[in-house]
C-alpha positions, 0 to 999 in steps of 0.5 A: 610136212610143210603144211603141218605148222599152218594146220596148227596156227590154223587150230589156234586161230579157230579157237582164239576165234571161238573165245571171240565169238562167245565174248561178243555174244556175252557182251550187250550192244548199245547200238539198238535202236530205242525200241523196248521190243526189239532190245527184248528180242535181241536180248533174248537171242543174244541168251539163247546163243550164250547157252548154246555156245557154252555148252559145247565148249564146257562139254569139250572142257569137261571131257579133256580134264576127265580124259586127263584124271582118267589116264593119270590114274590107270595109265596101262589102260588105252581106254580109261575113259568110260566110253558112255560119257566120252560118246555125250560129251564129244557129241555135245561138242560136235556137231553141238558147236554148230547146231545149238546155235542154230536151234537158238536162232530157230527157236527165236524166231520162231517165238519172237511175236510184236507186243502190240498190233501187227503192222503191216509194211512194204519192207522186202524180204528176198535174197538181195535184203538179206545176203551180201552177194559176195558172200551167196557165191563164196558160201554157195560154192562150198555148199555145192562142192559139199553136196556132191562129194559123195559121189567121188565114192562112185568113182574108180578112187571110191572101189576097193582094189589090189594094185596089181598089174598082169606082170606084177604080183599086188603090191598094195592093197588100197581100200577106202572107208566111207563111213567118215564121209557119210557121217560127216554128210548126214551132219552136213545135211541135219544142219542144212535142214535146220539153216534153211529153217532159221532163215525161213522163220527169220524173212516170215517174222512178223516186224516187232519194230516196224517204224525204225526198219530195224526188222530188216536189219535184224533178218539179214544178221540172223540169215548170214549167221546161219550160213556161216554156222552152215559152213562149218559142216560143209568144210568138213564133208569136203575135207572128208572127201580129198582124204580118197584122193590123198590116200590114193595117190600115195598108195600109187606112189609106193606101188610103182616104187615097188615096181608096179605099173600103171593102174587101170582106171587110175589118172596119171597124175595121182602117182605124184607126191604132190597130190597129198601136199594139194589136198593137205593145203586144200583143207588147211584153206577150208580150215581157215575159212571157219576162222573167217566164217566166225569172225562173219558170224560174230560181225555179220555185214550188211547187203548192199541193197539193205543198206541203200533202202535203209540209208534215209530211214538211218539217218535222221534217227542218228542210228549206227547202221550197223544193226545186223551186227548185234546179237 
């Protein structure tokens, strides 16, 4: 298929991408402001997040060269793996990949205090301050879409059935199983759960550094890193689901070449090659958006409101402004 070599530079992308965020993390950012606490909760941060992104990819790494040493030596064995490690490992990679950073963050934010006295300021803290609008709608439309594909099990494509007609015998036996789709949710929703969780803890942390505004700063790149991290499941619940269609329509396609007829319930225009060759590409697109979301992630932009409110405070301090930048 035509769409296989983009899959590919697709996979290769992600994990030139991957190497790029795990570097960037390593990799201490002198654009702090001169504030002793708030370089000691980004350096505390920026640990927690180099932890959990090594882990997974060493998991993935230690599971390959065994998987490798165990096929070279009983290479008759279609399983030489023992199943037990290879079920921790591939777990520890996914959904470890996505949610360890998200727990890093969660645990930062939750134990980050101010060294001295609480101050209390007037910075706000809604929706405007921390998310680019732009990104709220992309974002949003993926989180929607993955939130209700479920629901295409309910749907004719989502039944078991023999495609047959009253003048034909079956032809095929077309059947669907859910099981994919609902994991991939369930992982979907755990992730949700714990994004929410970090954004909530970031927007009500006590300011550390409350002359600078760097607080501000520092919330809205910890709130876009977890939607971006969030996005990463959600892609995969959608994908999941345009699988159903996909097998649908070439399992209509070989029952009308068998001489079948048109299925009852079925759309017409799921007896087309054509809808493999949407869906593939639909999700080679959702693939490549886990490419950019990385790249977000590793160099999260700055709301426009955020930016307009800080401009005054930036400059006579002779700051970067670019803070929700740095890990």
């Amino acid at each position: 298929m035509l769409i296989l070599p983009f899959i590919g530079l697709t996979v290769i992308a992600t994990i030139v991408t991957i190497t790029y965020v795990i570097t960037r993390t390593l990799t201490p950012d002198d654009s702090a402001p001169e504030s002793a606490s708030y370089r000691a909760y980004r350096a505390t941060m920026r640990s927690r997040l180099k932890v959990a992104f090594l882990v997974p990819v060493v998991a993935v790494v230690v599971a390959t060269i065994y998987g490798i040493i165990a096929q070279a030596l009983d290479p008759t064995n279609p399983y030489p793996t023992y199943r037990p490690v290879s079920v921790v490992l591939g777990l520890l990679w996914w959904p470890g990949i996505f949610l360890f950073p998200l727990l890093a963050m969660l645990l930062t934010e939750k134990t980050t205090r101010p060294s001295g006295p609480r101050v209390a300021t007037l910075a706000p803290r809604g929706v405007r301050e921390l998310f680019p609008r732009w990104l709220l709608v992309a974002f949003g439309s993926a989180f929607a879409t993955a939130a209700l594909a479920p629901l295409i099990l309910f749907s004719p494509l989502g039944a078991d059935r023999a495609l047959g007609s009253a003048s034909n015998p079956p032809t095929q036996e077309y059947s669907v199983d859910p099981s994919d789709i609902w994991i991939s949710y369930g992982t979907f929703l755990v992730a949700a759960a714990l994004a929410l969780s970090v954004i909530l803890a970031a927007a009500r942390r006590p300011d550390i550094d409350p002359l600078t505004g760097s607080d501000s700063w520092g919330r809205s790149g910890t709130s876009v890193r977890a939607l971006c991290l969030l996005y990463i499941p959600a892609v995969f619940v959608i994908i999941d689901a345009l699988e159903i269609p996909r097998n649908a329509a070439m399992a209509y396609v070989d029952h009308v070449r068998a001489g079948g007829e048109a299925v009852d319930g079925w759309p017409a225009w799921l007896n087309s090659t054509t809808v493999p060759y949407v869906t593939d590409g639909i999700s080679a697109l959702l693939m490549l958006g886990i490419v950019v979301a990385l790249v977000i992630f590793a160099r999260p932009p700055v709301p426009r409101a955020l930016a307009t409110a800080a401009a005054p405070v930036a400059a006579p301090q002779n700051d970067s402004g670019d803070e929700a930048t740095a890990l």
